[in-house]
C-alpha positions, 0 to 999 in steps of 0.5 A: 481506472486505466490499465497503468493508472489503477492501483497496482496491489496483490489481490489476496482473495476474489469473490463475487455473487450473481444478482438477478431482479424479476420485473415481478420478481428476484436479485441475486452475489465470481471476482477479477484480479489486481494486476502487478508489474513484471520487470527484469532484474539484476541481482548480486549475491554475496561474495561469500556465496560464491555464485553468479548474478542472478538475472531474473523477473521480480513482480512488484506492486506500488500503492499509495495513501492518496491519489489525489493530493494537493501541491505541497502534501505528503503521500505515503508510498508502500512499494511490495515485492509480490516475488523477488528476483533473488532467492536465498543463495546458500543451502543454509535455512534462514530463519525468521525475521532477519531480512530487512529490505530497503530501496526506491520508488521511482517518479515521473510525469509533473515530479521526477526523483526518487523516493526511499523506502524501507521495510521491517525486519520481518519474514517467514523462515527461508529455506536452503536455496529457497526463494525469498518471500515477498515483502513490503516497504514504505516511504514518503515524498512531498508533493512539488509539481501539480499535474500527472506523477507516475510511480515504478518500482525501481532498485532494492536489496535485501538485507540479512542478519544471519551469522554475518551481516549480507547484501542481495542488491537488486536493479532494475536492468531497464530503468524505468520499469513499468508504472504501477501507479499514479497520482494527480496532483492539484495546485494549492497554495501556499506551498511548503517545498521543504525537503530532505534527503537521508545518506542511508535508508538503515545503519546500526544503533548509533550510526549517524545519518547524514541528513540534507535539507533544502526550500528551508527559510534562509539562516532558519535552525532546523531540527533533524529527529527521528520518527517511530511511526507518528512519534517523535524519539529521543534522538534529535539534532540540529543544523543550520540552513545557509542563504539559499535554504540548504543544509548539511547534518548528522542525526545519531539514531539510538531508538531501535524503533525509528520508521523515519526522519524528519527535518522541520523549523520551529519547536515542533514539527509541522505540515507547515514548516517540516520535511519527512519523514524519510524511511530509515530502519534501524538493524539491531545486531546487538551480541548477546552479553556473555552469560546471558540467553536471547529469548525471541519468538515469531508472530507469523504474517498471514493473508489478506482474504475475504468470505461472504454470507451467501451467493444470491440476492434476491431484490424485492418485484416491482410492477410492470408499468410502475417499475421503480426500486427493487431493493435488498440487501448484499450478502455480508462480508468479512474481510480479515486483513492478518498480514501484518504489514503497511498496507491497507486493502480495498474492497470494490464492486462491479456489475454487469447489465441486467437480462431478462426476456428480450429485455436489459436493465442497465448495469448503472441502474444499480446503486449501493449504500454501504456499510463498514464496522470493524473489529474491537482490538484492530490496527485499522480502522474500516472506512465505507465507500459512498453510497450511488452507483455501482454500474459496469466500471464499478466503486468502492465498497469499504477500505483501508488507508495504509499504515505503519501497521495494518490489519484487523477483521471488519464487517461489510454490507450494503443495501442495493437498491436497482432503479426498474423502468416502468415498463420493462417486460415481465420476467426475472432479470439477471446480472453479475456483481464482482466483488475485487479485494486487494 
């Protein structure tokens, strides 16, 4: 994919294995980069700080559940911070998970508009002036308008619970910033344009939000609930939608475990005849009882890597004349995604043409059947790419869809299989497959 279209995610890990096939003997298994968007950013530290704004670069990621939806479905957006712009503004070490980040995906092409997103309180501890460590946000829109929708990271803030309750604004001083991502959207009918709009991507435990809704079914009683990942809560409420669909309500949100709010006609929610969910995170800034002890402790993220089996493939000889298959197996490969965050992973392969003696086998003469299994006990679940050719702008080897909450350990394999052209020259050819995991 394009430059400005290819899915924009840290890469935390890179491999790839040298291939070399003998046309009477050998295949043999060096890696790229995700590319992430740069742009200037305008941050405000906390009056108590007593410092300047901070003008900077933050580098960011968008990443998407689908690139290819239909009018009318929901994608799921993941918006990372790869680095923030902001760094802690006090001398003062901040600890462990007392960072919540909130903030916006922008669209553009066939749909413009803002998406909310919103992260969980989580982060490593923050040293003294220290920068901020990277983080990751999660939101959802609905799909009204088929053709080309661009994604660009836009304006966030980062939130900190730390003896008093901070806000460190970030905008982006040049809207747009550059597009990291883009879906394409297909007709389809019918269409649910059900949609809704949250006051407040966070608040308190019971703070209301203020919810608005339009394209809902004239006079239709709409029920506003929130989400803790796929579950409905307790906290519900309802509105009324007036003559043209639109409505106007408050949603008490008690659960501390609320990821969302979503809006929808009927008894219960429905891709059919709902909206949402909307990113809303709930900050638990609950004191301590007097004579009593907060007992918390840290589950610390870790990265997204990968490590294979070996560097070489040989592929079974063919003979000069006949030529055909020459086929093995690709070094396996373990993928251990300890991040612990919303974001799936992808693992993709590409490879070079193939050369021998004054001769070349086609990068697209190499195909692949691949192979996934994960790990007892893991959030995600491994899915293999398809099976077919790899060639030079490569395919998928296996993923991970997003998530509220991603990771595991999962097991990679294919079988290769180079097709030979009959009368290709004797000698051992070679080429380089590049695996990419981000």
């Amino acid at each position: 994919m394009g430059s400005t279209t290819r899915r924009r995610r840290l890469a935390s890990f890179l491999g790839a294995t040298a291939l070399a096939v003998t046309a009477g003997g050998a295949l043999a298994c060096p890696a790229g980069a995700a590319t992430n968007v740069d742009f200037a950013t305008h941050c405000i530290p906390p009056a108590v700080a007593g410092i300047p704004p901070i003008d900077g670069t933050t580098t960011a990621a968008i990443a998407v559940d689908n690139t290819s939806p239909k009018v009318g479905d929901t994608v799921t957006v993941t918006y990372t911070v790869v680095k923030p712009a902001a760094s802690n503004p006090t001398a003062l070490a901040l600890p462990a998970d007392i960072m919540t980040p909130t903030g916006k995906v922008t669209l553009g092409g066939a749909q413009t508009g803002a998406v909310t997103v919103a992260g969980p309180k989580k982060n490593d501890p923050v040293p003294g002036n220290g920068a901020f460590p990277s983080f990751s946000m999660t939101g959802t829109f609905k799909v009204t308008a088929p053709g080309a929708i661009t994604l660009s990271p836009g304006d966030y803030n980062i939130h900190t619970s730390y003896i008093l309750e901070l806000d460190t604004p970030c905008t982006v001083i040049t809207p747009p910033a550059p597009v990291s991502e883009t879906v394409t959207a297909t007709d389809s009918n019918p269409v649910n344009e059900r949609d809704i709009a949250l006051g407040s991507a966070s608040g308190k435990p019971g703070d209301s939000v203020t919810v608005t809704g339009s394209k809902f079914s004239p006079g239709a009683t709409v029920t506003l609930a929130g989400r803790a990942g796929a579950a409905q809560t307790a906290d519900t409420a309802t509105a009324t939608a007036d003559s043209s669909g639109a409505f106007s309500g408050s949603l008490v949100v008690n659960d501390k475990t609320t990821t969302g709010v979503v809006a929808y006609e009927g008894s219960a929610y429905s891709d059919a005849k709902g909206a949402g969910p909307k990113a809303y995170v709930v900050i638990d800034d609950t004191p301590v009882p007097a004579g009593s002890q907060k007992v918390t402790t840290t589950v610390k993220a870790g990265t997204l890597s990968m490590s294979q089996a070996g560097d070489a493939v040989s592929l079974s000889a063919v003979d000069y004349g006949k030529g055909g298959a020459s086929t093995g197996d690709l070094n396996k490969v373990t993928v251990q995604d300890f991040r612990g965050g919303p974001a799936g992973w992808s693992l993709t392969g590409k490879v070079t043409d193939f050369t021998g003696p004054g001769a070349k086998i086609d990068a697209g003469a190499l195909n692949w059947s691949p192979a996934c299994a994960t790990k007892a006990g893991s959030p995600s679940t491994c899915q293999a790419g398809s099976a077919g050719a790899v060639g030079s702008s490569g395919a998928t080897l296996a993923s991970t869809p997003n998530g509220t909450l991603t990771g595991g350990e999962f097991t990679v394999d294919a079988g290769l299989s180079l097709n030979v052209p009959a009368f290709t020259p004797p000698g051992t050819y070679s080429g380089v497959l590049t695996l990419t995991l981000s």
